[in-house]
SEROLUM-617707 format. One record per residue (C-alpha): x, y, z. Coordinates in Angstrom, 1 decimal, decimal comma, always signed. Layout:
       c1       c2       c3
        X        Y        Z
...
//
This chain:
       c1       c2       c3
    +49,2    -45,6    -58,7
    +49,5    -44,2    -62,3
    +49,8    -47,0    -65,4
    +50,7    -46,1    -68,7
    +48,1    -48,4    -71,2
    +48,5    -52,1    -70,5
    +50,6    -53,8    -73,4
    +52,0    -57,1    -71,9
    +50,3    -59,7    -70,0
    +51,4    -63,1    -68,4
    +49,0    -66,0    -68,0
    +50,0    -68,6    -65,6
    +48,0    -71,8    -65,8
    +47,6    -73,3    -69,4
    +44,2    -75,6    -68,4
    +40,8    -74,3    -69,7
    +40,9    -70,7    -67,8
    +44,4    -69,9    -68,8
    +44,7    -71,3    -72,5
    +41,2    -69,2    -73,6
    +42,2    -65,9    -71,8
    +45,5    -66,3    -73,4
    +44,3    -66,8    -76,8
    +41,7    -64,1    -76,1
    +43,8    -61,7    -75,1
    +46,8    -62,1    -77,6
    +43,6    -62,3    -80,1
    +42,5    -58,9    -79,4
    +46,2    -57,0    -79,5
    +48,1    -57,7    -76,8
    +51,7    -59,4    -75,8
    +51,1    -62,7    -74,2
    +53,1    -64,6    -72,1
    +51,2    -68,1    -70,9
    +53,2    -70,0    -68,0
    +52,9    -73,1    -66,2
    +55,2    -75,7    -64,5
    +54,6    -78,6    -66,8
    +57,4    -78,8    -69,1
    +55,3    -81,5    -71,3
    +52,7    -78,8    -71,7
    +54,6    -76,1    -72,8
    +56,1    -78,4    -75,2
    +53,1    -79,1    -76,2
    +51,9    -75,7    -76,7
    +54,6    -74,5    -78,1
    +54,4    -77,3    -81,1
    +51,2    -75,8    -81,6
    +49,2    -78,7    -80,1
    +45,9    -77,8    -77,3
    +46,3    -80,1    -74,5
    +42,8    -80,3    -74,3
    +39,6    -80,4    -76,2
    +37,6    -77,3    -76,8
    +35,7    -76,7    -80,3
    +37,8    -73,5    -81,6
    +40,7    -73,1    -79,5
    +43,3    -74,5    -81,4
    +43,1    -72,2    -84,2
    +41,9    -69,2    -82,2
    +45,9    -69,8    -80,2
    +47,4    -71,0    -83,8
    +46,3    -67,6    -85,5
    +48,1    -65,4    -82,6
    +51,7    -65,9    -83,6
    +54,0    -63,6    -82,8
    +51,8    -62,3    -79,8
    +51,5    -65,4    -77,5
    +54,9    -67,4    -76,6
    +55,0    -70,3    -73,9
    +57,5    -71,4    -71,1
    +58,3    -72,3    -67,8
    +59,5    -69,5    -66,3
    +58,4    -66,9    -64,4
    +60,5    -64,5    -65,1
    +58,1    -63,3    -67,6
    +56,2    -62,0    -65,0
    +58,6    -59,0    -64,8
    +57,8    -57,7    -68,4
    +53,9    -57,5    -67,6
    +52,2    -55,4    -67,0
    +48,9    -57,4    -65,8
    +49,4    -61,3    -64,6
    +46,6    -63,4    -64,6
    +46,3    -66,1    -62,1
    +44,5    -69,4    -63,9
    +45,6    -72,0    -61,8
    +43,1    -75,2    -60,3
    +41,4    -75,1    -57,0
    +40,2    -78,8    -56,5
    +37,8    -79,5    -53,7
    +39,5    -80,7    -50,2
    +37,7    -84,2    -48,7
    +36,5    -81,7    -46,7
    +34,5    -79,9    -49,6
    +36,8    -76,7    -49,2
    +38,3    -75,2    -52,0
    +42,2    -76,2    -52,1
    +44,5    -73,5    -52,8
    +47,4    -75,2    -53,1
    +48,0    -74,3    -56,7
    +47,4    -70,6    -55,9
    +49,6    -70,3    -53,1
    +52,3    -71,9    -55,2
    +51,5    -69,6    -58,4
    +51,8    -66,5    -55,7
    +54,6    -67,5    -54,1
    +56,2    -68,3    -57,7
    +55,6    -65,0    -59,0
    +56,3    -62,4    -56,1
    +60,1    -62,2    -56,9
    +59,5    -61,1    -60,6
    +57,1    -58,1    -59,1
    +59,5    -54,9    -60,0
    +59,4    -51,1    -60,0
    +56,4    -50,6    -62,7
    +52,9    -50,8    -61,2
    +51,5    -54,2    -62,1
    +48,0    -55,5    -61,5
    +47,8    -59,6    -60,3
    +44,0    -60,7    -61,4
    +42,8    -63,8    -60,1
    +41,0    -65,3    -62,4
    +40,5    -68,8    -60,9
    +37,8    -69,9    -58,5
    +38,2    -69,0    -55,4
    +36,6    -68,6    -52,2
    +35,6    -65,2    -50,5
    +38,8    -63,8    -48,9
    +41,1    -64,9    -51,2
    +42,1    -61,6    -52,8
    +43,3    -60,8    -49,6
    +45,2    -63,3    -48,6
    +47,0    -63,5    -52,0
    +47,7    -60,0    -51,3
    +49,4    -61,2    -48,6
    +51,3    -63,9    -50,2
    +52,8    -61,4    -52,4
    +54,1    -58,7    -49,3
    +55,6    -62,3    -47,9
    +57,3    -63,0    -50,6
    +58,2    -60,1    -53,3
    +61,0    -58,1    -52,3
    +60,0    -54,9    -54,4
    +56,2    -55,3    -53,5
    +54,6    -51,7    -53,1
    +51,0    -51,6    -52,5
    +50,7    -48,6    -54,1
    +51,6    -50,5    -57,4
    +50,7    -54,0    -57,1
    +46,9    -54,5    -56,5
    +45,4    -57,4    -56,4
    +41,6    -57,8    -58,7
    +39,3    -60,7    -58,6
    +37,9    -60,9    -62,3
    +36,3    -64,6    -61,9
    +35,3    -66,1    -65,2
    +31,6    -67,5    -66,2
    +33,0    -69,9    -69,1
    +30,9    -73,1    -70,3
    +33,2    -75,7    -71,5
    +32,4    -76,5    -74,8
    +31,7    -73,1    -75,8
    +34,5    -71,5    -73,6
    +35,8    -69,7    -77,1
    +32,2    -67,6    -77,8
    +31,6    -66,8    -74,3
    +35,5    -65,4    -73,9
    +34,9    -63,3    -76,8
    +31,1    -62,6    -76,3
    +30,7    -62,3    -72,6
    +27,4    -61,5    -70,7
    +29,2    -59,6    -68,3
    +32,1    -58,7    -66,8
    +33,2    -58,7    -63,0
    +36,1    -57,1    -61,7
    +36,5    -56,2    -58,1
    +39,6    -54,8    -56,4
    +41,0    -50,9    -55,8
    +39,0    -48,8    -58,1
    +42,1    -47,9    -59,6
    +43,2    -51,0    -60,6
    +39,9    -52,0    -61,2
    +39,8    -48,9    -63,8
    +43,0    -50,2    -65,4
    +42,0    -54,3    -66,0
    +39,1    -52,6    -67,6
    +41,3    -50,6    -69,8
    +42,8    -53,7    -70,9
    +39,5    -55,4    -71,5
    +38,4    -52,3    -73,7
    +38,1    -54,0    -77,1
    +36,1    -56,6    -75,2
    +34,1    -54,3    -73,7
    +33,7    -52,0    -76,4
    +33,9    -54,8    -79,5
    +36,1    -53,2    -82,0
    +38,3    -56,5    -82,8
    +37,8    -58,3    -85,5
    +35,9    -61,8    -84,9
    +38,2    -64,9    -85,4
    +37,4    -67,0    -88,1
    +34,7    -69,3    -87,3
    +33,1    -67,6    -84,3
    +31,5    -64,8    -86,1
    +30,1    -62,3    -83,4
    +26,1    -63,0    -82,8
    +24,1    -60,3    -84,9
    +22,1    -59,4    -81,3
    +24,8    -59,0    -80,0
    +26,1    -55,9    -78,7
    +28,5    -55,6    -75,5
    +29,4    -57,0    -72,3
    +27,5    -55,6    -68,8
    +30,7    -54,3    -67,0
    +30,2    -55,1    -63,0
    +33,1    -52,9    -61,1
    +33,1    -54,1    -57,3
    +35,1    -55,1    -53,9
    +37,4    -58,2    -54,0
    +35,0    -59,8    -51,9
    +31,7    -59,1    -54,1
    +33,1    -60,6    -56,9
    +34,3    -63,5    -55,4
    +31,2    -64,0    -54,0
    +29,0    -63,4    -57,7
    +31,0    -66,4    -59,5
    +30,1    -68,6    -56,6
    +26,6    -67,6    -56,0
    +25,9    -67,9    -59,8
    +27,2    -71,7    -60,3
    +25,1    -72,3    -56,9
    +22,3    -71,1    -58,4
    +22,5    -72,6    -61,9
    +23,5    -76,6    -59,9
    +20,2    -75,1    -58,1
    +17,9    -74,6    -60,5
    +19,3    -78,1    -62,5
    +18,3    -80,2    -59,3
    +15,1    -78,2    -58,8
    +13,9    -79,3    -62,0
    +15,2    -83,0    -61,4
    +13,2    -82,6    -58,4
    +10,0    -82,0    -59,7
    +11,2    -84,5    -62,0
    +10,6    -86,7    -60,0
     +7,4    -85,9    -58,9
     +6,2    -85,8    -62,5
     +6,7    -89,3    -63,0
     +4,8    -90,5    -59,9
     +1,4    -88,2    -61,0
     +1,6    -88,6    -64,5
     +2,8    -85,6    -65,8
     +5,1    -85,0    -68,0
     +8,4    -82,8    -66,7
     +9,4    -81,5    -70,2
     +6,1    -80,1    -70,7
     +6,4    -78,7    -67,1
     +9,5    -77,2    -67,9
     +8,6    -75,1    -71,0
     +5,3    -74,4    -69,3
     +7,0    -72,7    -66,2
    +10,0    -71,6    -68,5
     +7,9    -69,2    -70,2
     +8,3    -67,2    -67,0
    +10,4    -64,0    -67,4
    +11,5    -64,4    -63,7
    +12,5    -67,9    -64,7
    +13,4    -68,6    -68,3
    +13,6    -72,0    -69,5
    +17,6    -72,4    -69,1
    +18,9    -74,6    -67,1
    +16,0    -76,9    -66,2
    +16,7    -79,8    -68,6
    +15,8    -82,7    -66,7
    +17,7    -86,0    -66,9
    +21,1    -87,3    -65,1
    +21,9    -84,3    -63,2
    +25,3    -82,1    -63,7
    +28,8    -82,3    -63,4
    +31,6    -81,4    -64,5
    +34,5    -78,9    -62,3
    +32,1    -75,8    -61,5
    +29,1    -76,7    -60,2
    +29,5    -79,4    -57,3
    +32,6    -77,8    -56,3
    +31,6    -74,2    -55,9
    +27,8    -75,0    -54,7
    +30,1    -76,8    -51,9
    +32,6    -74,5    -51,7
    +29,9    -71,5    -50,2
    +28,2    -74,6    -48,1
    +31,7    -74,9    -46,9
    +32,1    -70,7    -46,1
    +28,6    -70,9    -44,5
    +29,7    -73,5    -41,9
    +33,2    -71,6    -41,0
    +30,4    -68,5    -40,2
    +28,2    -70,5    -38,3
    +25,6    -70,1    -41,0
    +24,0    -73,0    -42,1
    +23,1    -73,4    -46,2
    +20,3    -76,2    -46,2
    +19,1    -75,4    -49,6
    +22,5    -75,6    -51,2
    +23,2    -78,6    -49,9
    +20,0    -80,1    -50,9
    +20,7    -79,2    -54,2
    +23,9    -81,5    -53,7
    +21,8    -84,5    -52,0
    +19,3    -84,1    -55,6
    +21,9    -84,5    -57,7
    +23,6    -87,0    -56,9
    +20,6    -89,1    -56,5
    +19,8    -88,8    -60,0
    +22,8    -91,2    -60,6
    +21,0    -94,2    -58,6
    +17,6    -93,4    -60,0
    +19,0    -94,2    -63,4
    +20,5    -97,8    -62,5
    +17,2    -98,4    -60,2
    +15,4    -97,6    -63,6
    +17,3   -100,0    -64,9
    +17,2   -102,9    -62,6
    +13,1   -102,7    -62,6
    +13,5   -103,4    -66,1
    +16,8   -106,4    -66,2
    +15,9   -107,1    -61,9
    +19,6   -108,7    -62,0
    +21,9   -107,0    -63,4
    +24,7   -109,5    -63,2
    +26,2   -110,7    -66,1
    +24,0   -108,6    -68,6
    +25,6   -106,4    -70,8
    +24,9   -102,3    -70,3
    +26,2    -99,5    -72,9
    +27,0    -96,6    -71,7
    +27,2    -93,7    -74,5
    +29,0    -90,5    -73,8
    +31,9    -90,1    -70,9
    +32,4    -86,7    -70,8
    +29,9    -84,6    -67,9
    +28,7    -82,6    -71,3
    +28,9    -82,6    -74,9
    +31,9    -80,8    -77,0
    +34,1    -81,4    -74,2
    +36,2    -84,4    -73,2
    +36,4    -83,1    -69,4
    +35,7    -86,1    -67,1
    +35,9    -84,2    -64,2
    +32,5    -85,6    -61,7
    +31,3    -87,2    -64,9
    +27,7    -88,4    -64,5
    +29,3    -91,5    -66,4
    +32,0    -92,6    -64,1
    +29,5    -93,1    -61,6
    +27,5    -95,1    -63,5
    +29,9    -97,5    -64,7
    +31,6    -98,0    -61,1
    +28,2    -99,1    -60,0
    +27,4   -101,1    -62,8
    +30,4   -103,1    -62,5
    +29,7   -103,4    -58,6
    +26,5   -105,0    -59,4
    +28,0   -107,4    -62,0
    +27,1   -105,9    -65,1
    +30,0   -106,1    -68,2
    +29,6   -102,8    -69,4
    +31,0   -100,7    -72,6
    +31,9    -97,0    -73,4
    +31,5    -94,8    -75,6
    +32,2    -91,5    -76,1
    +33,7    -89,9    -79,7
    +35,7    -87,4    -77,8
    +36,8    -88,4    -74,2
    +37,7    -92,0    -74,6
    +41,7    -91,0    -74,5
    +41,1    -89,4    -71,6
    +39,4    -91,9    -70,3
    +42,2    -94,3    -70,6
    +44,5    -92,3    -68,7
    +42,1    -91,2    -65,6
    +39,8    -93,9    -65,4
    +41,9    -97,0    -65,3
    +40,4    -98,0    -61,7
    +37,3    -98,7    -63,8
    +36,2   -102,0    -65,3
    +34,6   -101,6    -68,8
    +35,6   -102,1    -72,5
    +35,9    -98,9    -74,7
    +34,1    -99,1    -78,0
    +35,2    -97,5    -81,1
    +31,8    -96,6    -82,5
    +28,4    -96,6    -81,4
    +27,6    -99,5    -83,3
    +29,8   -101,9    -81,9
    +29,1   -100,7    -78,5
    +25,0   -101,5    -78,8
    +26,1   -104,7    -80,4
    +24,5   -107,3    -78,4
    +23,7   -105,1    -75,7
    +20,7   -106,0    -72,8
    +20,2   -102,2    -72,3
    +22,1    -98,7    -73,5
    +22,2    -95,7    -70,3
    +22,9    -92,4    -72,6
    +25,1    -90,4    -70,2
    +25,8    -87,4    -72,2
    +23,9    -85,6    -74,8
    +26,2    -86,0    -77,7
    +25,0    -84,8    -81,5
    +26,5    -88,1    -82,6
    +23,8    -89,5    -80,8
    +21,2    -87,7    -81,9
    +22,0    -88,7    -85,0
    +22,2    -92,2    -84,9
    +19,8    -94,9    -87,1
    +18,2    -96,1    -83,7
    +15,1    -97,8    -85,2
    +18,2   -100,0    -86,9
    +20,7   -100,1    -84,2
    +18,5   -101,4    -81,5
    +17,7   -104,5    -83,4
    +21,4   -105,6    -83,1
    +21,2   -105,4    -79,1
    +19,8   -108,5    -77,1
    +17,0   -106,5    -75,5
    +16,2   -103,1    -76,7
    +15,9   -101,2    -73,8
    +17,0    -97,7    -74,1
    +17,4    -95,5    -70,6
    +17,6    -91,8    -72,5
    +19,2    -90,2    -69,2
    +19,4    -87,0    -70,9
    +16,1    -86,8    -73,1
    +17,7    -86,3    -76,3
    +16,0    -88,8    -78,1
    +11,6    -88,2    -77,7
    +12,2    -84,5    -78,6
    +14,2    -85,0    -81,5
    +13,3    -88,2    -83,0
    +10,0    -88,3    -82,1
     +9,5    -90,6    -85,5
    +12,3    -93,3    -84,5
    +11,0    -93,7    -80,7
     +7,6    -94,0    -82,2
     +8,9    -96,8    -84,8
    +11,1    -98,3    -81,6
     +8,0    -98,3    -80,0
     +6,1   -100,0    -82,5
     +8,8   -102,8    -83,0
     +9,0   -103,6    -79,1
    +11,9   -101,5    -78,2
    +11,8    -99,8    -74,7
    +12,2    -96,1    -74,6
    +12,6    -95,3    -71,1
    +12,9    -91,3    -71,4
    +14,3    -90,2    -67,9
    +12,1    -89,3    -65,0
     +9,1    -89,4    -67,8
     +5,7    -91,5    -67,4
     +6,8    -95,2    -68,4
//
């Protein structure tokens, strides 16, 4: 299997995977060719407008002209020389990954495989086994497939959405698993990555500690298995500390103090045990249930996974219990929710903490408002089976307000005169869900305090 140095790729999937590796990689020299099946998409793109929300990414992809095109077709595929696979796996009611979309990017691609040695990365989520079976696909369905020439690497991402451009360019680590050969080559494409030499784009200068990327070379299987394990263990570590949480509030401690007390830890670091509503978003509830999901089609059970789950999703009724012991009906009072989106800098509403919140809300016969100064659009296009009234500013949402829930932990809201604002709601009462407020106001919630406003923190001492 010999490859001359990688100079074209193709990128199918144009979602939050596939638009920052293709603005990555056209960023640092190559020939990109991004690809999906949505016409309005491409159009989109190619009009220079990001069909999503992530802070960066439109001019990172605006600055690459002449090295990234869009379209529709797959025929591009036969120009590259390494095609990336960015495509959704949703969760099946069952909980198992679906991999409809990769199946159909496979099958889409194998014709356009030809006589130059190619590499096919997956790059989304998928479960252990996957490689394979794409692998497969391909033999099925590409008349010139060689396996000799076209290997198939699993090189799973580890981006956070809302700073999906610094961690594209600045990665902790790489994983590639696959043929050693191949494996060799994606790494040859990734050497200005690995190695740093490109220039930083303009507003996401390169961190002065930083200095490169860990480069993990392994089977298909291992590093299918690493991208789950680690979203496991970060939804893990998020419910132990809503667990403990909990505990906290019933002996009179205090669980941020816990937190940085414990935090201090080497062998635990104080990451990723904020505390509050619990997580959301694509990653986390899918893959922790995705290996629960592998486990049970071994015969191996995965109670600690799935009590993670169980925590989580708990934290969404403590908050509206928290509530009630405060308004005891909830009917006809009028509830604020602030932020929509499962995290800041990001207007993904995917297993939003939020949604929740409002569908029960409005189940106990609460009239509730929104607010969130990103996802609101987005809202109004995926959550019309919800009952609630969008807000255009913060102000106008606490207007009059028995009691505000804030669901995501926006700047914005940090920000905001609350020693002012919650003397235009009907009852100040203030459910901080994400503890955004004591640590960095400490002044207003003192003066809130003082003029009979209710601070509840979450799962803190009332």
């Amino acid at each position: 299997m010999k490859h001359s140095l990688p100079k074209h790729v193709a990128v199918i999937g144009t979602g939050y995977v596939g638009l920052g590796t293709a603005g990555l990689l056209a960023h640092i020299g190559y020939q990109v060719t991004g690809i999906d099946i949505d016409p309005a998409k491409i159009a989109q793109l190619q009009r220079g407008e990001v069909p999503i929300h992530e802070p960066g990414l439109e001019g990172l992809l605006a600055g690459q002209e002449g090295r990234l095109t869009w379209t529709t077709s797959y025929a591009a595929v036969a120009e590259a020389d390494v095609i990336f696979i960015c495509v959704g796996t949703p969760p099946s009611p069952d909980g198992t990954p679906d991999l409809t979309y990769v199946t159909s990017a496979t099958a889409s691609l194998a014709p356009y495989l030809n006589g130059h040695a190619q590499i096919i990365v997956n790059k989304s989520t998928v479960p252990i086994g996957t490689g394979d079976y794409v692998q497969g696909l391909l033999e099925d369905h590409s008349p010139n497939f060689d396996e000799t020439r076209h290997r198939v690497v699993s090189n799973p991402e580890f981006l956070r959405e809302g700073t999906a451009l610094s961690d594209s360019l600045y990665p902790d680590r790489l994983v590639m698993g696959g043929h050693p050969e191949a494996v060799d080559y994606l790494a040859r494409l990734y050497a200005p990555l690995i190695e740093q030499t490109f220039v930083p784009p303009i507003g996401t200068p390169r961190p002065d500690s930083y200095t490169r990327p860990a480069v993990v070379k392994t089977t298909l299987q291992s590093a299918e298995m690493i991208k789950y394990a680690a979203n496991a263990f970060l939804a893990l570590k998020i419910s132990f500390a809503n667990e403990i949480a909990g505990l906290c509030e019933r002996v009179g401690a205090d669980v941020q103090e816990v937190s940085t007390g414990i935090g201090f830890d080497g062998r635990i670091g104080h990451r990723f045990l904020q505390a509050g509503l619990g997580w959301g978003g694509s990653c986390f509830g899918k893959d922790t249930q995705g290996l629960i999901s592998a486990g049970r089609e071994h015969n191996y059970a995965m109670p600690i996974l799935q009590a993670a789950i169980d925590i989580n999703y708990r934290q969404r009724h403590t908050v509206i219990d928290k509530l009630m012991r405060h308004l005891k009906s909830l009917k006809g009072k009028r509830i604020t929710v602030l932020g929509m989106a499962f995290k800041p800098n990001t207007d993904d509403l995917r297993d939003a903490p939020a949604h929740d919140l409002i569908a029960r809300l409005s189940q106990l016969g609460a009239v509730v408002t929104a607010h969130d100064p990103v996802a609101m659009p987005r809202a109004a296009r995926e959550w019309t089976h919800l009952t609630y009234t969008p807000a255009s500013d913060p102000a106008s949402a606490l207007a009059r307000a028995d009691a505000v829930i804030i669901a995501t932990e926006w700047d914005e809201y940090v920000q905001l005169n609350w020693a002012e604002l919650v003397g235009t709601m009907r009852r100040p009462l203030i459910i901080d869900a994400r503890n955004i407020l004591r640590e960095a106001l400490p002044a207003q919630v003192e003066q809130m305090g003082r003029e009979a406003a209710q601070y509840i923190p979450e799962q803190v001492t009332e």
